[in-house]
SEPA-838727 format. One line per 8 residues: number of its first residue (from 1); their letters; for each residue x, y, z of N, C-alpha, C. Coordinates in pm, whole numbers, plus 50000, padded with zeros to 5 digits. Atoms other than C-alpha are relative to their C-alpha. Example, Ala and Ser with C-alpha at 12.3 -4.5 7.8 and 13.67 -1.06 7.14 Angstrom:
2
1> AS> 50089/49881/50000/51230/49550/50780/50090/50120/50000  49918/49881/49994/51367/49894/50714/49923/50109/50073
! end
This chain:
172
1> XXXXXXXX> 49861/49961/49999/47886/50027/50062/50013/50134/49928  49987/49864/50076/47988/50381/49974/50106/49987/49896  49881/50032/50152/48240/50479/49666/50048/50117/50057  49952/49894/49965/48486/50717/49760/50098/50055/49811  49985/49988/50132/48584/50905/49453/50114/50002/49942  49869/50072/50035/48892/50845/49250/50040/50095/50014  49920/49912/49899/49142/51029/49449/50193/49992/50001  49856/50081/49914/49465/50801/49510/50033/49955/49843
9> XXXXXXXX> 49901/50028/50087/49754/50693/49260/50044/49915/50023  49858/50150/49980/49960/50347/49216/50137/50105/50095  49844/49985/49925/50238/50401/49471/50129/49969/49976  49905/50043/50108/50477/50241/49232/50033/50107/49911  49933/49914/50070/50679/50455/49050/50040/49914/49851  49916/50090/50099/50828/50313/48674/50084/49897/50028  49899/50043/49982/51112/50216/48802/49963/49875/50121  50011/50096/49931/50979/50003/49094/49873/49898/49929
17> XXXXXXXX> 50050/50139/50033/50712/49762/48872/50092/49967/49924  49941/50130/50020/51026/49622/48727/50080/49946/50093  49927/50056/49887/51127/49517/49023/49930/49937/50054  50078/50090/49984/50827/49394/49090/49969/49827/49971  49988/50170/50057/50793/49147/48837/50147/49923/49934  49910/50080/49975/51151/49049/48908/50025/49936/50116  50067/50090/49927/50996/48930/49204/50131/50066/50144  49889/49977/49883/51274/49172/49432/49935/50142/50063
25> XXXXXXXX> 50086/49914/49921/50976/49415/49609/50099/50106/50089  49931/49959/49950/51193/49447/49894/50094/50111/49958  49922/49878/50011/51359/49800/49975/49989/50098/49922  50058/49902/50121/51163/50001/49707/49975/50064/50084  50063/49896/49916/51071/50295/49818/49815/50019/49974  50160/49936/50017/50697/50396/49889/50019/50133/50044  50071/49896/50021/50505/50711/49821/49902/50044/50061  50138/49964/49981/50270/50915/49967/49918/50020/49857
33> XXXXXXXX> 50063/50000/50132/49971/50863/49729/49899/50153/49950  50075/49950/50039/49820/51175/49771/50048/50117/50139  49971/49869/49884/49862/51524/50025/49887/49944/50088  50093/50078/49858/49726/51399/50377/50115/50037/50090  49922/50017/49881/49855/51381/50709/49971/49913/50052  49962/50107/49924/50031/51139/50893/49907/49974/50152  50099/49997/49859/49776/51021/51211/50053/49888/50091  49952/50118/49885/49942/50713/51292/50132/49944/49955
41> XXXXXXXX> 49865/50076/50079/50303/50512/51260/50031/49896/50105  49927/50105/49929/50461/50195/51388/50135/49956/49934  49853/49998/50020/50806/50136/51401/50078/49856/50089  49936/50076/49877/51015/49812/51580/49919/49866/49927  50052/50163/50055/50855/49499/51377/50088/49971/49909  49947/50059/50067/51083/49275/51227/49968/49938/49830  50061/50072/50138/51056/49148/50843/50011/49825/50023  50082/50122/49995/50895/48794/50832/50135/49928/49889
49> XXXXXXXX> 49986/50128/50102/51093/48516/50661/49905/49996/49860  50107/50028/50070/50900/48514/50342/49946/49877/49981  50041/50097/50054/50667/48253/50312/49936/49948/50181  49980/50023/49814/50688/48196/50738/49939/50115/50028  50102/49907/49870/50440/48495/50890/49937/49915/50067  50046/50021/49904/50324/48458/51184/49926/50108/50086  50004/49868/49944/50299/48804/51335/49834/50024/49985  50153/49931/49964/49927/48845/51448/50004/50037/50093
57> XXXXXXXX> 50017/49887/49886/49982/49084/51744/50053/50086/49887  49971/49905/50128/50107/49331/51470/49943/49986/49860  50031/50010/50114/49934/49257/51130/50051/50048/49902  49976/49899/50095/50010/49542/50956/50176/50032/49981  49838/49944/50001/50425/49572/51076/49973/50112/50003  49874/49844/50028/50605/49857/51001/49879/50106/49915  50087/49974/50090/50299/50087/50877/50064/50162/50014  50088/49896/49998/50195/50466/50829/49915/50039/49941
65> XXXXXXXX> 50158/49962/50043/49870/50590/50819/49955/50139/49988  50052/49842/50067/49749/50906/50623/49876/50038/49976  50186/49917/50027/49385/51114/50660/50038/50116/49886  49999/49908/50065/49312/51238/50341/49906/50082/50010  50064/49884/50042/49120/51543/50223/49841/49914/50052  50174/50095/49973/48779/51261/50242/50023/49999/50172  50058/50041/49860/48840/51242/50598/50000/49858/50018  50007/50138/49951/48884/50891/50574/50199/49956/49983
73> XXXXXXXX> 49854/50037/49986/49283/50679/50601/50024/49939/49938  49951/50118/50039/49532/50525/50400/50075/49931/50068  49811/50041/49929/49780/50273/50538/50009/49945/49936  49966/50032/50093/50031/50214/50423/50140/49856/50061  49986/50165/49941/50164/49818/50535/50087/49918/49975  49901/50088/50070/50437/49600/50555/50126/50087/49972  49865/49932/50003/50731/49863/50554/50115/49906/50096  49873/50030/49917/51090/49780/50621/49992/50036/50115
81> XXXXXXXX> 49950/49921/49844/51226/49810/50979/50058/50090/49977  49868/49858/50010/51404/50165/51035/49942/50063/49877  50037/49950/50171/51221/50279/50655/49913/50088/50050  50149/49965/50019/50903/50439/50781/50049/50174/50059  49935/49875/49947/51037/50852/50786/49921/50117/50054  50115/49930/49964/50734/50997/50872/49979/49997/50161  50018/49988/49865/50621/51140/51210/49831/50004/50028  50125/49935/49905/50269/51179/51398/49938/50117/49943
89> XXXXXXXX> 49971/49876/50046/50146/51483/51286/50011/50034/49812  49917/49934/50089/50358/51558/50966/49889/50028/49890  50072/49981/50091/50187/51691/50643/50081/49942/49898  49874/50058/50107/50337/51514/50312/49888/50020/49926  50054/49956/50112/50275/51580/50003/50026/49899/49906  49960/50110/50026/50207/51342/49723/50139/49959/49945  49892/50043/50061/50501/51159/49620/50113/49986/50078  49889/49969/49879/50678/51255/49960/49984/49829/50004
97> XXXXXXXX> 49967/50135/49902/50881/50926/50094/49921/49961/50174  50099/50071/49881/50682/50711/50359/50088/49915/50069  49938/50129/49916/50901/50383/50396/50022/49949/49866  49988/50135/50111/51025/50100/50233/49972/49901/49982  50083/50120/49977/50846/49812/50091/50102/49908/50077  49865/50149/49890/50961/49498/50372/49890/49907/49991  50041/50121/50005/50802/49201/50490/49945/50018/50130  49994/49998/49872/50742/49322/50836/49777/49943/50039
105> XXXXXXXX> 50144/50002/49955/50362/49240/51012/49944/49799/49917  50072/50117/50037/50141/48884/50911/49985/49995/49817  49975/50002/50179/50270/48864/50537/50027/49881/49956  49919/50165/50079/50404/48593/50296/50127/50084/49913  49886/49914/50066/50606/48828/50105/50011/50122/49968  49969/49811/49983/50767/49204/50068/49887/50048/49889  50120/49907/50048/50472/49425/49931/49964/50110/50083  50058/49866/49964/50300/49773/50026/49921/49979/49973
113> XXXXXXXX> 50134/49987/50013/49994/49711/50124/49916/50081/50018  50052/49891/49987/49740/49993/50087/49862/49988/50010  50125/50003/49927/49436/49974/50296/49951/50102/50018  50027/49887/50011/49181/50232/50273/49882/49963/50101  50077/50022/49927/48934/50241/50572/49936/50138/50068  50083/49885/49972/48662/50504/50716/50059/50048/50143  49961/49956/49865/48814/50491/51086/50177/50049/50017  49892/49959/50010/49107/50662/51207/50131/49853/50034
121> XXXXXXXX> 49926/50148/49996/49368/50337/51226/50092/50013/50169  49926/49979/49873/49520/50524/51572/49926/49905/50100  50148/50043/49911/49159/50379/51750/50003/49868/49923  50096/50147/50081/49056/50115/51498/50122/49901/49930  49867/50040/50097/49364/49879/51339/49911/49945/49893  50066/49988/50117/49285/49803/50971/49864/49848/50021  50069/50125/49979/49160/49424/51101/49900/50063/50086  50116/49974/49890/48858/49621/51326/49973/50126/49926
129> XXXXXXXX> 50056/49941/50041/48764/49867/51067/49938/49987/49914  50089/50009/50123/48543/49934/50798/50087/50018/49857  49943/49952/50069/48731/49896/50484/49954/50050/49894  50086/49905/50130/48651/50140/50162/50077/49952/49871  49924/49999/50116/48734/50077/49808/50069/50109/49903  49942/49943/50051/49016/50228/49636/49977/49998/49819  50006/49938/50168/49028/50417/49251/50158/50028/49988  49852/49963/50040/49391/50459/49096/49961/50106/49891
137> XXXXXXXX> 50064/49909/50111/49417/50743/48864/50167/49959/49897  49905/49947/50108/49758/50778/48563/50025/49873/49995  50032/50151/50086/49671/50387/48471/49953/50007/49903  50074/50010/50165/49600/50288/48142/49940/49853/50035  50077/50034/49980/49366/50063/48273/49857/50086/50102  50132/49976/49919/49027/50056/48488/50063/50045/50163  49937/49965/49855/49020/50277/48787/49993/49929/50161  49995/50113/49914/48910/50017/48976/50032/49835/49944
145> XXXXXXXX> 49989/50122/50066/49052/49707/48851/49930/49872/50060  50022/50142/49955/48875/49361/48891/50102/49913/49955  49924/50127/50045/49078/49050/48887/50005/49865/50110  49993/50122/49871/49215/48763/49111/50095/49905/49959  49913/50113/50049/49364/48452/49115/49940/49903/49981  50066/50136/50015/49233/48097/48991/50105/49913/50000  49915/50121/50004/49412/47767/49012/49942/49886/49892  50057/50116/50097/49389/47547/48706/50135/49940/49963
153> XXXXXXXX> 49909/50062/50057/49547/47237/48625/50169/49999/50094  49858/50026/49890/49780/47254/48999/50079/50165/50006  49936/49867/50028/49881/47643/48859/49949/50124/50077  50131/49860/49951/49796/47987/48998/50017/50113/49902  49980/49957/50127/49665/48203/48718/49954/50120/50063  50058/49861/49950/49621/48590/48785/49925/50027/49903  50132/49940/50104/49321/48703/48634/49971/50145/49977  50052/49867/49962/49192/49058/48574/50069/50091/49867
161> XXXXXXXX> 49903/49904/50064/49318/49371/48342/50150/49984/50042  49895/49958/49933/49650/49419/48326/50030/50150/49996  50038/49875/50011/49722/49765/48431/50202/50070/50058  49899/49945/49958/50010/49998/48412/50049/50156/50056  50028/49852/49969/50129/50302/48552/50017/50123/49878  49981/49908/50104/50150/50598/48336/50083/50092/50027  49868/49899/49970/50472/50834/48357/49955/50148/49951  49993/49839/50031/50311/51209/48337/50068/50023/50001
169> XXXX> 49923/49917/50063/50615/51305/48366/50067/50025/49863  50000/49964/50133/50688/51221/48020/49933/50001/49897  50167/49955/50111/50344/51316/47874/50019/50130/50020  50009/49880/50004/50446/51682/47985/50120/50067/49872
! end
């Protein structure tokens, strides 16, 4: 497996991990994580009932997909319907608006999922590519975090660092 080198940023802004862990995802805005261009977009998938996916002719919903500088793609998964403002084409820069986290594609609940894979996602969808592992950088944790989930005692326990984002803007 190759290492692609730490490149990419939490797509979460301050303001959206407390919204996170108030468990209301939905309608946050996502970020481009990094200057790329747009190669692919889907638009017209409904958000899932949470908890009720079904959607395996679409997986991914409501996506767009960005070739960075490596030559390889992010997508970016699970956007609202009508959210995703990006075109074909477009160049964005990081931090430029993408979409909004939804529920749309084979989910359980609203999240931005960020799949990093070697093929272009126009040809290959993320389920028929090779996927690569991602590095976060302005965490005050590990740039690759390990963790997970275990079940003890009937519970589900998240395991791993906990890791937060870091606000350069008020370290400048």
């Amino acid at each position: 497996m190759r290492w692609i080198p730490a490149i990419l940023l939490a797509v979460l802004q301050a303001s959206a991990w407390s919204a996170l862990f108030a468990g209301g995802m939905a309608g946050v805005m996502g970020w481009a994580p990094i200057d790329s261009i747009v190669r692919a977009t889907h638009e017209g998938e409904p958000d899932e009932a949470p908890g009720k996916s079904n959607n395996v002719k679409h997986p991914t919903g409501n996506f767009a997909a960005l070739e960075m500088p490596t030559r390889t793609f992010l997508v970016l998964a699970h956007l609202q319907p009508g959210s995703v403002v990006v075109k074909v084409g477009d160049s964005v820069k990081e931090g430029q608006t993408i979409g909004r986290c939804g529920n749309s594609g084979h989910t359980s609940e609203p999240h931005i999922h960020i799949h990093h894979q070697r093929q272009n996602p126009a040809m290959f969808p993320v389920n028929f590519a090779e996927g690569l592992p991602l590095f976060f950088r302005d965490l005050d944790g590990p740039a690759m975090p390990e963790g997970g989930v275990e079940k003890k005692d009937g519970q589900v326990i998240a395991r791993g660092a906990e890791v937060r984002h870091i606000d350069s803007a008020k370290d400048n």
